[in-house]
C-alpha positions in Angstrom: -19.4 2.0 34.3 -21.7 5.1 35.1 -22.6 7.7 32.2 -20.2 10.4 34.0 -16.8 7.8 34.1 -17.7 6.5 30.5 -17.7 9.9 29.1 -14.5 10.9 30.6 -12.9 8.0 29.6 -13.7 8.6 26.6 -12.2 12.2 25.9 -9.1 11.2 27.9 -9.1 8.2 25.4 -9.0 10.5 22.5 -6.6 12.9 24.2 -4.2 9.9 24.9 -4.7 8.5 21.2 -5.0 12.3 19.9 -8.0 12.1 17.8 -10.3 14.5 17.4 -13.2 14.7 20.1 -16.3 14.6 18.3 -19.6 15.6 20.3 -21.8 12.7 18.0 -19.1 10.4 19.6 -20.1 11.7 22.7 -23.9 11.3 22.7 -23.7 8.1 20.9 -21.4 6.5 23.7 -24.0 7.8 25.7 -27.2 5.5 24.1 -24.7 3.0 23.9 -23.9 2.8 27.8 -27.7 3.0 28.0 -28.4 0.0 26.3 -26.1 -2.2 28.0 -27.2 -1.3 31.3 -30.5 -2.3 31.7 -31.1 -0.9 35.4 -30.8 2.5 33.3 -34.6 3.9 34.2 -34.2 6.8 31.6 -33.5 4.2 28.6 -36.0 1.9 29.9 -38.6 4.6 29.8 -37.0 5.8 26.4 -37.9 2.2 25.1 -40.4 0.4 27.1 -42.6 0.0 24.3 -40.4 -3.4 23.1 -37.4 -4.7 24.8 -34.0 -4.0 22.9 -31.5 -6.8 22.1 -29.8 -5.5 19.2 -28.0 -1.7 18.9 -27.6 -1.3 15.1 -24.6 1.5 14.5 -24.2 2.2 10.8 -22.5 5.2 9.4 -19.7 6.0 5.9 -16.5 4.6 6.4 -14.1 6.3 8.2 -16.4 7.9 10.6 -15.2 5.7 13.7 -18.0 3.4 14.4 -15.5 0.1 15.5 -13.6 2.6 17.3 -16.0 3.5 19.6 -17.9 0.2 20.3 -14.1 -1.3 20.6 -14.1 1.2 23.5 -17.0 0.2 25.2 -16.3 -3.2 24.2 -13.5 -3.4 26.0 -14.8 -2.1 29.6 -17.6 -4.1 30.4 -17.7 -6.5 32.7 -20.1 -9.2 31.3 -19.3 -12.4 29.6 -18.5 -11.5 26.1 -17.6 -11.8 22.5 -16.2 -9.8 19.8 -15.9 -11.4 16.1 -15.8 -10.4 12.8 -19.2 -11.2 10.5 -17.6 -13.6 8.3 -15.8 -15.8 11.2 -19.6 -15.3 13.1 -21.0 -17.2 9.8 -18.1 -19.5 8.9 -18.2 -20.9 12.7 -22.2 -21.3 12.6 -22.1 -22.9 9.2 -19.2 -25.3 10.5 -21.4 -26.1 13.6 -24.3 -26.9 11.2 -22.2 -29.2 9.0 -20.5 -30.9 11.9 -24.2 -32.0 13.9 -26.0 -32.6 10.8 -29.5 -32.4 12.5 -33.0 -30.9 12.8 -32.0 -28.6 16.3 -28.5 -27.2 15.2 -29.4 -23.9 15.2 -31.1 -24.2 18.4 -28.0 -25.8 19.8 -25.6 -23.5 18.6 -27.2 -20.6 20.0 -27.8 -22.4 23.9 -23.9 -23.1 23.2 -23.0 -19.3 22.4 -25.6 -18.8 25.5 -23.9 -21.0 28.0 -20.6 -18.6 27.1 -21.6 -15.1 26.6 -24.3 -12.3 27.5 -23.5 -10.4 24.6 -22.1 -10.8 20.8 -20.2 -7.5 19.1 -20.5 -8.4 15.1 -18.0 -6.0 13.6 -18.5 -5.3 9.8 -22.3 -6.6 9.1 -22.8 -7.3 5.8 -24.8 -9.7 3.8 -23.9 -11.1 0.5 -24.5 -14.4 -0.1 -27.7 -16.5 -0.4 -26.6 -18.7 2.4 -26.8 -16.5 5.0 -29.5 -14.1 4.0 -31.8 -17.7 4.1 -30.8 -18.6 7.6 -29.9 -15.1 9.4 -33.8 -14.2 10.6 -34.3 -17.5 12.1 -30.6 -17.2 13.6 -31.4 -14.0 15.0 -35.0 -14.6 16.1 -33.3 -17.8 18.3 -30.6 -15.6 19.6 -33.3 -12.8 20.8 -35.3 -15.2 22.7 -32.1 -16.6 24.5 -31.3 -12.6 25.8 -28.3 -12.5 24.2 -27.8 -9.0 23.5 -25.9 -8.1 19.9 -24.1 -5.0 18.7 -23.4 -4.1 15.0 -21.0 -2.2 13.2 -21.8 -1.6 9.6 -21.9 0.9 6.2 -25.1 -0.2 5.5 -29.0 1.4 6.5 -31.0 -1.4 8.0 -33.3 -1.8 4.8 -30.3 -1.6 2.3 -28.8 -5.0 3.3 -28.7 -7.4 0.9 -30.2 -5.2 -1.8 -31.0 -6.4 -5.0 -29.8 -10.1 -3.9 -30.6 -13.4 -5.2 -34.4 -14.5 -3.7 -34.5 -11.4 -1.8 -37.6 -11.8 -0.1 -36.0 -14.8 1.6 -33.9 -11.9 3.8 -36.6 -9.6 4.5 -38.0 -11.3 7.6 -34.3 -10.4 9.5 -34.9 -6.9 8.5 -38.8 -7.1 10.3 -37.2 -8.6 13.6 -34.1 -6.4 13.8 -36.5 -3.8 13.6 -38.5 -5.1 16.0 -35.9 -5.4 18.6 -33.3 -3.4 17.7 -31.6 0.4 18.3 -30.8 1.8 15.1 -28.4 4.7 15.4 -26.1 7.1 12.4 -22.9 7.8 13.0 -22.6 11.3 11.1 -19.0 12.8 10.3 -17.9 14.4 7.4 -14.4 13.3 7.3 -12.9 9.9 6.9 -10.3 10.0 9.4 -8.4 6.6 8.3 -7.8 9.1 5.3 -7.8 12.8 6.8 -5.4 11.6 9.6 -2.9 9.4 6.8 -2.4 11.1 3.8 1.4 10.0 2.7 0.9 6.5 1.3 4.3 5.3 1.1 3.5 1.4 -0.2 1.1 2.3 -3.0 2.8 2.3 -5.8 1.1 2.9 -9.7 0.6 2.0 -12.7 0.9 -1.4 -13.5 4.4 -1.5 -15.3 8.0 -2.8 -15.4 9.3 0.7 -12.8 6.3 -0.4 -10.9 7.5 -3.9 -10.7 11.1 -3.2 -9.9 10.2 -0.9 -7.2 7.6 -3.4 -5.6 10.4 -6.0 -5.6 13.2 -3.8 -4.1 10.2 -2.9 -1.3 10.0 -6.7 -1.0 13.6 -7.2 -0.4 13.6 -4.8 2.2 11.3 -6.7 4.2 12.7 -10.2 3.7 16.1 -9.1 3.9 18.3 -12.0 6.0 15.1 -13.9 6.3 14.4 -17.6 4.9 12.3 -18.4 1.9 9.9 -21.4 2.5 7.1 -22.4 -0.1 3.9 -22.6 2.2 0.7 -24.6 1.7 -2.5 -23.2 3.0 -5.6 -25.7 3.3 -8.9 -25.2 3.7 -11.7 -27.8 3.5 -9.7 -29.7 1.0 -8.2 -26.4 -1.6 -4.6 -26.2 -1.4 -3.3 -22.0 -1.3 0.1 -22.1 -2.3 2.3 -19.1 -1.3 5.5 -19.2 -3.3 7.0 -16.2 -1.6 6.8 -16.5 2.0 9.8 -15.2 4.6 8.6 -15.5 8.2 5.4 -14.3 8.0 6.0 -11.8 4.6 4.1 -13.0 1.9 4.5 -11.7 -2.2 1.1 -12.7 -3.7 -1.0 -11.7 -7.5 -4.0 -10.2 -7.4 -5.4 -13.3 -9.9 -4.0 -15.9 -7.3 -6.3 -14.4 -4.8 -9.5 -13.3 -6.3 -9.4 -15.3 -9.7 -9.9 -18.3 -7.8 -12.8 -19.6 -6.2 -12.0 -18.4 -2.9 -13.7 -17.4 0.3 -13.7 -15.4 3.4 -12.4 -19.4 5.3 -9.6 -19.0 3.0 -8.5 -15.9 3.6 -8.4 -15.9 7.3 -6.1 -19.1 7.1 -3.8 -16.8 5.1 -3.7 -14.1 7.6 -3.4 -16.5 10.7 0.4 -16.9 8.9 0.9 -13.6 7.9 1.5 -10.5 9.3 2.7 -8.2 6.0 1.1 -9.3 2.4 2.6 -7.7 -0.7 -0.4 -7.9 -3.6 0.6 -7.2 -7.2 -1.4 -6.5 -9.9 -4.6 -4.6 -8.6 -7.0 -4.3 -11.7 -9.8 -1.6 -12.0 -12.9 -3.0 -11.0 -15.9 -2.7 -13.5 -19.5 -5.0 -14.1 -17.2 -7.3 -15.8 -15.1 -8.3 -12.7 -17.5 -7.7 -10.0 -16.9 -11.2 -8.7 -13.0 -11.0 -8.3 -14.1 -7.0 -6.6 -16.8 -9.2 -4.1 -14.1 -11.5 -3.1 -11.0 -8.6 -2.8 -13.7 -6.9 -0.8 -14.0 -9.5 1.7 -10.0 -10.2 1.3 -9.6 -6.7 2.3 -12.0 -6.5 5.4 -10.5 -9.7 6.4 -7.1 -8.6 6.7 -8.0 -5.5 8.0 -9.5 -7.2 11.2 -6.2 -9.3 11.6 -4.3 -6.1 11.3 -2.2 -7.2 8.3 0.5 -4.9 6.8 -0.6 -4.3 3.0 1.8 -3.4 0.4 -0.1 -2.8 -3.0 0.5 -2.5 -6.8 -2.2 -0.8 -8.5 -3.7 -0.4 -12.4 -4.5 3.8 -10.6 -3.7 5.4 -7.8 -6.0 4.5 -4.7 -8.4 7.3 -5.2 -9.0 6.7 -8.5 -9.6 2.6 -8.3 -12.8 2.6 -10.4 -15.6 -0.2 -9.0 -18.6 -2.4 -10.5 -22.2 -0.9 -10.5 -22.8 -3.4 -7.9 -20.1 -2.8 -5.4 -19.6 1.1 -5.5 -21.2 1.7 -1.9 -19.3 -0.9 0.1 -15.9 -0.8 -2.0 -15.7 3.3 -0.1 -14.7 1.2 2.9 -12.3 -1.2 0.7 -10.6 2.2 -0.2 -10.6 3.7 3.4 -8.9 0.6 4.6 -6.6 -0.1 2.3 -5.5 4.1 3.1 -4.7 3.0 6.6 -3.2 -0.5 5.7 -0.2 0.7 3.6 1.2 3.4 5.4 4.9 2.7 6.0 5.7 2.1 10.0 
């Protein structure tokens, strides 16, 4: 698609969808088409010195960064891929346990390469040891196959994975995204999962016994005339039981789902049944129950890619969910989702 036709998509996108058209947007669409198109002699010139695999797009929450790649995403015409991080990870570190040798990693990438051209990696983050260890080398394979990537994330390039275990382990993926990599802002003041949907009509505060009764007569609602079935989830041997399940509305505690020693696996086997999750009993987040907040986090993003329905109890009202030290920065975009995932339909 030429510069010209990708532009006007674009506006008549927004005009169709009415948001706002924002001239960043605009300009960033722009680099973006660039970078795919590698007969492009203006980007070429623009970065001849190395060759770019990688455009890096972080920004706030909010700002409309999946959005627009989804956009551009969504009209090419190459062999492609779009996944979230955490399935990216969980289906590399699946690939490594299944083969069990020296060349896995090698082998996985020529197997993504026999498929696609390019991988889109919505919501990059980094926060476990496991994959901070493994992602340069991952990466560094990936480049040298031309398989061209594109990030979403909330996080500047030399922020990931601060102050993380063995640190120095991860900063050898920082030296080769830079290396090959595009690194572009996405600057807008307002967060428009917010700006654009500000009556939150399943949010409901403080944890008590109205609370309660109201959150049940919500859930009533919702399951009215439908069957009650007691579902098992599994997950590499851990048993999820969802006691209040009704054709794909679940009724689940806060504790159940982040008490636990859970994981991002475990949570996308829940939303593969799901398509509306009622969770009670939202705590405030402080240094104490970080852990629980890293794993509602990556509940949260989780559900958000599967486009699941969220109906929430909560210790304060959403704006005023306090968070760990640790976890301030990302839990913005834990708030901003959460804004768009309870409004009543």
């Amino acid at each position: 698609m030429s510069k010209m036709n990708l532009q006007g998509s674009f506006k008549k996108f927004c005009k169709q969808n009415k948001y706002e058209i924002n001239l960043q947007q605009i300009e960033l669409i722009d680099l973006l088409g660039r970078f795919l198109n590698n007969k492009d002699s203006f980007f070429n010139n623009l970065f001849k010195k190395k060759k770019k695999f990688c455009f890096y797009l972080y920004g706030k929450v909010g700002v409309g960064k999946t959005m627009l790649l989804n956009f551009v995403y969504d009209r090419l015409k190459i062999k492609r891929h779009r996944q979230h991080f955490n399935e990216f990870m969980i289906n590399f570190h699946d690939f490594r346990h299944e083969k069990k040798d020296d060349n896995t990693l090698s082998t996985f990438v020529k197997e993504l390469k026999k498929k696609y051209d390019l991988i889109y990696l919505d919501e990059f983050q980094v926060t476990n040891i496991v994959d901070a260890m493994i992602l340069g080398k991952l990466f560094e394979v990936i480049f040298k196959e031309n398989i061209k990537i594109i990030i979403t994330t909330n996080t500047k390039l030399n922020d990931l994975y601060k102050d993380g275990l063995q640190r120095d382990q991860f900063l050898p993926f920082i030296s080769i995204i830079k290396k090959f990599s595009i690194q572009k802002e996405l600057i807008i003041k307002d967060d428009y999962r917010i700006k654009n949907n500000e009556k939150l009509q399943e949010i409901f505060y403080p944890l008590n016994e109205k609370t309660s009764f109201r959150v049940n007569q919500k859930f009533r609602e919702y399951t009215r005339n439908k069957n009650k079935v007691r579902k098992i989830v599994s997950t590499k041997g851990r048993d999820f039981i969802i006691e209040d399940f009704y054709s794909g509305v679940a009724k689940l505690k806060f504790r159940d789902l982040c008490d636990k020693n859970l994981g991002a696996e475990d949570y996308i086997n829940i939303s593969n049944i799901c398509n509306h999750i009622f969770i009670e009993d939202i705590p405030l987040f402080n240094n104490e129950n970080s852990n629980q907040q890293l794993r509602f986090i990556t509940l949260i993003d989780i559900f958000y890619e599967k486009k699941i329905k969220l109906t929430l109890s909560l210790e304060e009202k959403l704006n005023n969910l306090s968070s760990s030290n640790k976890h301030s920065e990302i839990f913005k975009r834990t708030i901003s989702r959460m804004f768009e995932m309870t409004i009543s339909r």
